[in-house]
C-alpha positions in Angstrom: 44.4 -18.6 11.2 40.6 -17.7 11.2 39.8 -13.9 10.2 39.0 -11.5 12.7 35.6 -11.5 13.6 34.5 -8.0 14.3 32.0 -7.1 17.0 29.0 -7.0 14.8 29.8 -10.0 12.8 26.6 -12.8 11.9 28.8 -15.9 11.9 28.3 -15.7 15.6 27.6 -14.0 18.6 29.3 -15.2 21.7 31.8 -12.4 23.1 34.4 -15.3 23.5 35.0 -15.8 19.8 36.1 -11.8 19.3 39.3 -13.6 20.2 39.7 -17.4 18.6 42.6 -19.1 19.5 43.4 -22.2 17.7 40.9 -24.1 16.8 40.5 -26.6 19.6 40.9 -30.6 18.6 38.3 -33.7 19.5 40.0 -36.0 21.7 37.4 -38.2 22.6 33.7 -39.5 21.1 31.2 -41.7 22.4 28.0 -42.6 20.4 24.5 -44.8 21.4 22.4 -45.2 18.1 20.1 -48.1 17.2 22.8 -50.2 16.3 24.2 -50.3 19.9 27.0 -48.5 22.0 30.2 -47.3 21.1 31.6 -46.3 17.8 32.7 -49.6 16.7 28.9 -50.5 16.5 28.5 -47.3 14.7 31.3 -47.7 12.4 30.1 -51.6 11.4 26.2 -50.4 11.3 27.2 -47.6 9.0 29.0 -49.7 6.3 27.5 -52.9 6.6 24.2 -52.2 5.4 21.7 -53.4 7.8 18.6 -52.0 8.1 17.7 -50.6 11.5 13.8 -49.1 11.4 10.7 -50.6 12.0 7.6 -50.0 14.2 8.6 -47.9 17.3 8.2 -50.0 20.5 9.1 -48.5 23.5 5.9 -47.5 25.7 4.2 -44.3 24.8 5.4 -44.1 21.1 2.7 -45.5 19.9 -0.8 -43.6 20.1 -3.7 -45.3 22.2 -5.9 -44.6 19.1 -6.7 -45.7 15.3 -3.0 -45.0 13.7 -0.8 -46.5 11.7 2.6 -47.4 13.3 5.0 -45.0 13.7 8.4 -46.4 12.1 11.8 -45.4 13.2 14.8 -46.9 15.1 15.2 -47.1 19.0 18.9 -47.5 20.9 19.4 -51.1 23.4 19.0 -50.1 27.0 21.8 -48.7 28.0 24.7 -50.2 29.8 24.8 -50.2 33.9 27.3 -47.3 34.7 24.8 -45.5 37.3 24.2 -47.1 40.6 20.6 -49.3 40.5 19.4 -46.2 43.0 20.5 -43.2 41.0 19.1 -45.0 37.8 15.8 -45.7 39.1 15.4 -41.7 39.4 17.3 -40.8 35.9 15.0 -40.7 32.8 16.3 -42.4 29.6 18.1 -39.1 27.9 19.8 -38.7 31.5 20.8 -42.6 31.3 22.2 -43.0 27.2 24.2 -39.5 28.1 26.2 -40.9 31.0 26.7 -44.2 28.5 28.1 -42.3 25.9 30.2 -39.4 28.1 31.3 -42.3 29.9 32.8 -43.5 26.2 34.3 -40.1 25.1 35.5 -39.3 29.1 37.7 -42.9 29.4 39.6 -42.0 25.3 40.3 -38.8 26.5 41.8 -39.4 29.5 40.0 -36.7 31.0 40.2 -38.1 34.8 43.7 -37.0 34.8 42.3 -33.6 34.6 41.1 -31.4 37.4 37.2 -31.7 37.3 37.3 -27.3 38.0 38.5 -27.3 34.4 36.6 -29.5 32.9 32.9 -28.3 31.4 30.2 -29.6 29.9 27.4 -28.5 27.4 24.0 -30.5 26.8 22.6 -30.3 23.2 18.6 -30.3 23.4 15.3 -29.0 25.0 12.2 -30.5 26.3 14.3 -33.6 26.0 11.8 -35.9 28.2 8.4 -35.3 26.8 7.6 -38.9 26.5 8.6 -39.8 30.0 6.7 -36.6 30.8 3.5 -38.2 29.0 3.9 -41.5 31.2 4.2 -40.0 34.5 0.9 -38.0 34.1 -0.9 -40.9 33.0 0.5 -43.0 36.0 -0.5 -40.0 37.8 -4.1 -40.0 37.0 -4.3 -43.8 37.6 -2.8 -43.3 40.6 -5.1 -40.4 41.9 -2.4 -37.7 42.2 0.3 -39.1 43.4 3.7 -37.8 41.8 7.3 -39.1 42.7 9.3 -35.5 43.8 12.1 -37.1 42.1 9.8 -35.3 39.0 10.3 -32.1 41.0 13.7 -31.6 39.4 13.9 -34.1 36.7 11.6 -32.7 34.0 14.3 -30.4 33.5 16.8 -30.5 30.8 19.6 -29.1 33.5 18.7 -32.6 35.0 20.6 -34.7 32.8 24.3 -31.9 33.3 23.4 -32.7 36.9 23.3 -36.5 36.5 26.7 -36.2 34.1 28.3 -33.9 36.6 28.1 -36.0 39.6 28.8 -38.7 38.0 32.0 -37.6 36.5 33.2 -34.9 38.5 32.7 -31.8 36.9 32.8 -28.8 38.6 33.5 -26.5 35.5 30.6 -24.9 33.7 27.5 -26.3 32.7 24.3 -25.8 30.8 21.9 -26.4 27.5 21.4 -25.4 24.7 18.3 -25.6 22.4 18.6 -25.2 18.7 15.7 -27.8 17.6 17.9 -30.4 15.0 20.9 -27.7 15.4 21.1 -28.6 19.2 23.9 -31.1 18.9 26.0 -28.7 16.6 25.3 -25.3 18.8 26.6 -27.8 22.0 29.1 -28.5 19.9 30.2 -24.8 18.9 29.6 -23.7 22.6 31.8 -26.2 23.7 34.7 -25.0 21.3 34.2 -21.7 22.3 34.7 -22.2 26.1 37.8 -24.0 25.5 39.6 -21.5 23.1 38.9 -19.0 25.5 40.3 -20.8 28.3 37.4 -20.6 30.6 37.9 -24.9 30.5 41.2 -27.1 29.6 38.3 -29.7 28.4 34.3 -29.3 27.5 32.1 -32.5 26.7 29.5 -31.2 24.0 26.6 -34.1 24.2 23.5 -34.5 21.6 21.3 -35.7 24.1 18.8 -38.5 23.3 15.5 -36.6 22.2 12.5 -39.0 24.1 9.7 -37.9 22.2 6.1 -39.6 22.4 3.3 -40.3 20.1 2.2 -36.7 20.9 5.2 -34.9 18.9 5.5 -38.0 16.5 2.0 -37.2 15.0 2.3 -33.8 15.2 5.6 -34.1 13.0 3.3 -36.4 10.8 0.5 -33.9 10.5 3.0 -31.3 9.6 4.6 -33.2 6.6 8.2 -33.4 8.4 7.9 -37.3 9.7 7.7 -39.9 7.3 6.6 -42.2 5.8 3.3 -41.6 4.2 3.1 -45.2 3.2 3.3 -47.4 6.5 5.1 -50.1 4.4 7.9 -48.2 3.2 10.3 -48.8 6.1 13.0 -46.2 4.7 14.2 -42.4 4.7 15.5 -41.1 1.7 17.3 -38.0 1.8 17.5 -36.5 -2.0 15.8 -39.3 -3.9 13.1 -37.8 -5.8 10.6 -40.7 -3.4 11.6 -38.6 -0.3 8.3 -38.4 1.7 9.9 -37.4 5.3 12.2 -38.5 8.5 12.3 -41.2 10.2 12.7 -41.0 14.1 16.2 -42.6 15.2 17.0 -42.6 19.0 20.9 -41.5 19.5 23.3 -39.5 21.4 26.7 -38.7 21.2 29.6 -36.9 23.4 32.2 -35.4 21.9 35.6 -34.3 23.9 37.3 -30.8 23.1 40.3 -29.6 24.3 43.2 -27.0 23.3 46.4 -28.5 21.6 48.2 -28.0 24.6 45.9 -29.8 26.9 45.8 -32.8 24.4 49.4 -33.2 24.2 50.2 -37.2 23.6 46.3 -37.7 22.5 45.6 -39.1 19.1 43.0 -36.2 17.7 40.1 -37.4 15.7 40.3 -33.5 14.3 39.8 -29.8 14.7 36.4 -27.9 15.3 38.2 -25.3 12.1 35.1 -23.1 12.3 31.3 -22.9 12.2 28.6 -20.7 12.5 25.2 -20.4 13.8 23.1 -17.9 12.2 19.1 -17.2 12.3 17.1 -16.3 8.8 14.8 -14.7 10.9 11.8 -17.2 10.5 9.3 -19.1 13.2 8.2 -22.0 11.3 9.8 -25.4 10.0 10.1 -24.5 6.6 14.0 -23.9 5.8 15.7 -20.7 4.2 18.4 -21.5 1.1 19.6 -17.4 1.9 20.1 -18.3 5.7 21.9 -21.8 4.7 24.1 -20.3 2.7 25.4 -17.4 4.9 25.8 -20.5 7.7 27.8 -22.1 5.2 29.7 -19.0 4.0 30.6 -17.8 7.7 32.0 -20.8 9.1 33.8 -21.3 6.0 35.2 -18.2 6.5 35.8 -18.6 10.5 37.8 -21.4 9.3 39.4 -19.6 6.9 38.7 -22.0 3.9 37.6 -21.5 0.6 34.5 -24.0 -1.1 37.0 -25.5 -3.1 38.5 -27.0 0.1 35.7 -28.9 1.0 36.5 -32.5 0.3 32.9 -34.1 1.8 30.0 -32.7 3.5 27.6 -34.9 5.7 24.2 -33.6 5.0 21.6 -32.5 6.8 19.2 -34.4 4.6 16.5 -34.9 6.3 14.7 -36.7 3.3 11.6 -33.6 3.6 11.4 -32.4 -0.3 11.5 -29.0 0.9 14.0 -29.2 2.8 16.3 -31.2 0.3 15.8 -29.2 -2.3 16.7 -26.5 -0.5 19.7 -27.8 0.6 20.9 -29.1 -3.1 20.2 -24.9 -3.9 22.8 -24.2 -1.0 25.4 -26.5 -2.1 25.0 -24.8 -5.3 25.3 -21.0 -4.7 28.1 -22.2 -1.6 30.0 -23.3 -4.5 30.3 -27.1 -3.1 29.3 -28.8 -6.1 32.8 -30.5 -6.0 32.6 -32.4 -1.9 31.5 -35.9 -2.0 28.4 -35.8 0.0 26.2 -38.4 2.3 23.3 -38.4 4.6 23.7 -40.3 7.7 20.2 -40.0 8.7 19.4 -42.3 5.9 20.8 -45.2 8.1 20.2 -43.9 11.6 17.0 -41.9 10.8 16.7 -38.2 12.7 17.3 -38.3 16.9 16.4 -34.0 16.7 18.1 -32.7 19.2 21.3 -35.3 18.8 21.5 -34.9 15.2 24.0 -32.3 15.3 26.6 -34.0 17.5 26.5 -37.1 16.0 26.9 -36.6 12.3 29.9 -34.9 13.6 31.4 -37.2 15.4 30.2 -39.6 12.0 32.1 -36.8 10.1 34.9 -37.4 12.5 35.2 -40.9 12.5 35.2 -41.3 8.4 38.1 -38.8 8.5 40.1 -41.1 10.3 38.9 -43.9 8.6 39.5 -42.7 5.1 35.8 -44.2 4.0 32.5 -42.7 3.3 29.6 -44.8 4.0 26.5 -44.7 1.7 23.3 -43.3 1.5 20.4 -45.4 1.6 17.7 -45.5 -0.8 19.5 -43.5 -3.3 18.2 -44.6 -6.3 17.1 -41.7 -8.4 18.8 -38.2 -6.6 17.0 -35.0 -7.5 20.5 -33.2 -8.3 22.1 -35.9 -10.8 25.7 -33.3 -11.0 26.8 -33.5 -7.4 29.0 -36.2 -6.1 26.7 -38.4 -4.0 28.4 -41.4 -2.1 25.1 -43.8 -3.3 24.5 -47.2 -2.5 28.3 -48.5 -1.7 31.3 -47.1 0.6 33.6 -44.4 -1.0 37.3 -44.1 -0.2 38.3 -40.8 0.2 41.0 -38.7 1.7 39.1 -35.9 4.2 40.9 -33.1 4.5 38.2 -30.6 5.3 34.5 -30.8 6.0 31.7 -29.7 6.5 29.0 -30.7 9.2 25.1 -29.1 8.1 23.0 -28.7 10.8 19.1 -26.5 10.5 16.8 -26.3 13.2 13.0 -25.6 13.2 12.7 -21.7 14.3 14.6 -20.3 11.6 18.7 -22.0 13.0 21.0 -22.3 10.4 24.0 -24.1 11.6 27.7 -25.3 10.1 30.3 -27.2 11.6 34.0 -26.9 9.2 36.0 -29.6 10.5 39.9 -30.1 9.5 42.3 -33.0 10.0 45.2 -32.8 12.2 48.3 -32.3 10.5 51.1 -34.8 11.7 54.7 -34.1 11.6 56.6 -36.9 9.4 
């Protein structure tokens, strides 16, 4: 049972969690990353040890001036679940998020539920910036003209529309914008509406971050996006040749619901605790004391001590600030002892999806029993801790721990437990 959380506590500040139930279970996942749609894709790109990045192709990701490429990893068109006219007026975020709901919505059952109970919470801001980009130039080549479709659309609240009528839900609905951290704050938000009841079931989506060549050189400029040598195809989270991210397209939906509500379901896991905390900064550069109170207070939310902590997916971003950093946290969080990989050194960085689906990649190796490696490993900058390297490691997850840190000074963590059978 999670301590009480009084009404001034930092783990987190949502009125509903004064009062956690149970932690809620995940019930459903769906997942679109460069290796394809669905989590069987996921599962066999994550462990079999193909290389996914190379130069960015989609139009607009590559600037209309003297630059080298920009390298990361883009997802397959998505599959035909929207009508060819609702399509044409949905942008690409809107079209991968009704892919992977659709995924997550058909495990968990949930069109046996009443769609007034079901709710929904988009991880992700200025989600369509690239789209954005094409539209004016279109514009100006086209004197003025603008579809109105555009009228509505360059919102984020766009794509909960597009999922809502799709799906039917009537519940709640909104976003949430936590920069890398979006996909774990939708997560958390989700959680929270469920154990207070407000839902019987909340979707919590990492939405598909479309950016252009705009943000991509900005990150670039900045030192964030990687890599500084065009023919070094690779992230490489904690290697001492870490030089940046790489920009992976993804998105993922994860299904939570109450024990009750789940009854019969095969659960992937609980949402134990987390915590999202700010270390009162504006810019990208990360804060070990605000990691480690993140860490801390959802360890304590889920009423687990380091030493419980079998594996922790990383943030890892592959930035040598922000590894560093991040080795310093594991440290004074006491985690030396978790086994510990970085996902993004296979799908590269999707921003605002991050969050989601490392969780639902934490989720999916529970069940599995397997860690999958991390790429370009070759000489870490923390030789103690237990880093799953180049090959797969077996192991029996009990509890982890999902890391999520946004630019803006958000310091995120997911602890996530597996569901105790009977027998």
């Amino acid at each position: 049972m999670a301590p009480a959380i009084s009404a001034n506590s930092p783990i987190f500040s949502m009125p509903s969690l004064l009062a956690k139930r149970t932690a809620p279970v995940v019930t459903g996942l769906g997942v679109a990353t460069g290796f394809g749609y669905g989590k069987d894709s996921l599962i066999e790109g994550l462990f079999g040890g193909r290389n996914l990045f190379g130069p960015l192709k989609r139009p607009g990701r590559q600037p209309p001036y003297p630059h080298a490429a920009f390298i990361g990893a883009e997802v397959p068109e998505p599959p035909d679940v929207l009508s060819k006219r609702v399509a044409r007026t949905a942008g690409l975020a809107g079209r991968v998020t009704v892919a992977v709901v659709q995924e997550a919505w058909t495990e968990a059952r949930l069109g046996e539920l009443d769609g007034k109970r079901i709710g929904l919470v988009v991880g992700g801001s200025n989600l369509q910036s690239r789209e954005l980009l094409l539209a004016q130039e279109d514009a100006r080549g086209r004197q003025g003209v603008v579809s109105p479709h555009l009228g509505y659309s360059f919102f984020d609240t766009d794509v909960c529309g597009l999922v809502a009528e799709t799906f039917g839900i009537r519940g709640v609905t909104y976003t949430v914008g936590g920069a890398s951290a979006s996909g774990a704050i939708a997560v958390m938000h989700a959680a929270s509406l469920v154990s207070s009841g407000e839902v019987d079931a909340c979707i919590a989506v990492g939405a598909l971050q479309d950016l252009s060549y705009f943000e991509l050189h900005a990150l670039q400029v900045m030192g964030a996006l990687g890599p500084r040598d065009p023919a070094m195809h690779s992230c490489r989270p904690f290697d001492r040749m870490h030089d940046g991210f790489l920009f992976g397209e993804s998105a993922a939906a994860l299904v939570i619901q109450r024990d009750e509500a789940s009854t019969g379901q095969e659960c992937y896991g609980r949402i134990a605790g987390y915590a999202h905390i700010a270390d009162g900064h504006r810019g990208p550069d990360p804060s070990l004391e605000g990691e480690v109170r993140a860490i801390r207070a959802a360890l304590a939310d889920a009423d687990l001590t380091p030493g419980a902590i079998d594996y922790i997916n990383a943030h890892g971003t592959g930035t040598p600030l922000g590894d560093d950093t991040e080795v310093a946290a594991y440290r004074e969080a006491g985690l030396t002892a978790a086994a510990i990989n970085a996902t993004k050194s296979i799908l590269g960085h999707g921003i605002a999806s991050a969050g989601a689906v490392e969780a639902a990649v934490t989720l999916l190796q529970m069940r599995l029993g397997r860690l999958h490696p991390t790429r370009h490993l070759n000489d870490p900058i923390d030789l103690d801790l237990r880093w799953v390297r180049d090959e797969p490691l077996g192991c029996h997850v009990r509890h982890a721990l999902s890391l999520s840190f946004g630019f803006g000074g958000i310091n995120t963590a997911l602890a996530l437990s597996a569901v105790e059978r009977e027998g």
